[in-house]
Residue, then its C-alpha position, 0 to 999 in steps of 0.5 A: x201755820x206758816x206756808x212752806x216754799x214749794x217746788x214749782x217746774x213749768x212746761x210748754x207743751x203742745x196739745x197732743x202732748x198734752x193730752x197724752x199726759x193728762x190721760x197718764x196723769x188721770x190713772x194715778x191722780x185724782x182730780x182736784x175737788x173743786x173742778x168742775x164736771x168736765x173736770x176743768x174751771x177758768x182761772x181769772x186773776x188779776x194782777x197789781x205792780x208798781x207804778x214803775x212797774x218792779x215785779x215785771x222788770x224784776x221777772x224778767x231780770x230773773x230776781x231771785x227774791x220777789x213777790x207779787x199781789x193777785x185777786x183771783x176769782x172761779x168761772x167768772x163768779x164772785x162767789x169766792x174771791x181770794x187775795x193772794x201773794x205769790x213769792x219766789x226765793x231760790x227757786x222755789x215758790x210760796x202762795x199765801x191768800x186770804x178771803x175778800x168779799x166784793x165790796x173789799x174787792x171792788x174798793x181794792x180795785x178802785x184804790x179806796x180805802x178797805x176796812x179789814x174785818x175778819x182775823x183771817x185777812x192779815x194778808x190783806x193788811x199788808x197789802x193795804x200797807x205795801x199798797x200805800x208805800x209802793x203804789x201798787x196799781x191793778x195792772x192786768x187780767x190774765x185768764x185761762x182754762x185749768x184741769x188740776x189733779x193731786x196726788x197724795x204722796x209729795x202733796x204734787x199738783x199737776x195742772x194742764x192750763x190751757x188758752x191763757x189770755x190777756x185783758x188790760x181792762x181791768x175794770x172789767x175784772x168782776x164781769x162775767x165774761x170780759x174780752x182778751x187776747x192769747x199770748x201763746x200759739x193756739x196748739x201751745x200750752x203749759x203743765x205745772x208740776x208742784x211738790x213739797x220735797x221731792x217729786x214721787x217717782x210714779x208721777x216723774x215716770x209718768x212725766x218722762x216716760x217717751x216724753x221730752x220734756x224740757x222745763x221753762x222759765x214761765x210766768x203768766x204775769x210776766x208774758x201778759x203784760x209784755x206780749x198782751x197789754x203793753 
């Protein structure tokens, strides 16, 4: 079944805010199944672009269609590893992804040729092939701490994503624990909000109530390579 685009807004926040908001947000959502105990996991993708660098230059020209290539990996474990494309088309957001074992990971990494085994990976199909035409190159880690919650009604997920970080060394991908550098202030940090149709009114309420919330243009990728790596 084919992924539908989605609505993805995008907030800056300060830490008060936000944890004003995730206290709101606990009443009436329930926390994402594969959080932790603290109800919290890290995030820790990495990303690939061109060797002219396309997906950049075309975030931050504000592109209406484009697409780009992650590895995403839990906690630093690499007991789940996922390939993933997200892609933006008027506004609205896309994810596909397909499971990786480590060998494919490490040979993805290393540019050597992969061996697709599983029907599930067409995704890692065309990427091998876009990777091949474009040449599509491991350009930076972006990593951070992730307190997801969903609420059934929309299919909304609300994530308060904290300390983002930024490593260039991207061989270091699949350690345990790698050194970066934060690109935001430590008291700032982002609320995601995606939904299918429309954003159910209990969870604008709790969104908007006494807050002023002013919605932003953000990518991760984008603010990793121009403030952390380049």
């Amino acid at each position: 079944m084919e992924k539908q685009y989605r609505h993805e807004l995008k907030f800056i926040c300060g830490e008060g805010q936000l944890r004003l908001l995730e206290e709101r947000v606990r009443h009436i959502c329930m926390p994402d199944s594969h959080a932790g105990e603290n109800g919290r996991y890290t995030v820790r993708s990495l990303y690939f672009d061109t060797y002219d660098d396309q997906c950049f230059y075309e975030n931050e020209a504000g592109v209406d269609h484009r697409a780009k290539y992650r590895i995403r990996i839990y906690n630093g474990s690499t007991d789940t590893i996922q390939l993933e494309r997200k892609e933006t088309l008027h506004g609205l957001k896309r994810k596909e992804a397909c499971p990786l074992s480590l060998q494919q990971c490490r040979q993805l990494m290393d540019r050597r040729p992969v061996a697709v085994a599983l029907p599930e990976q067409d995704l890692l199909r065309r990427f091998l092939a876009e990777q091949s035409m474009r040449l599509l190159l491991p350009r930076v880690i972006v990593e951070y701490v992730r307190s997801p919650y969903i609420y059934a009604a929309g299919n909304v997920r609300i994530t308060f994503d904290r300390h983002i970080r930024s490593a260039a060394e991207t061989g270091r991908f699949l350690e345990p624990q790698i050194p970066g550098r934060c690109i935001m202030a430590q008291d700032r940090h982002v609320l995601e909000v995606k939904y299918d149709e429309g954003l159910p009114g209990a969870i604008r309420e709790v969104l908007t109530a006494g807050q002023e919330l002013s919605r932003t243009s953000f990518s991760k990728y984008y603010l990793c390579r121009k403030y952390g790596t380049r």
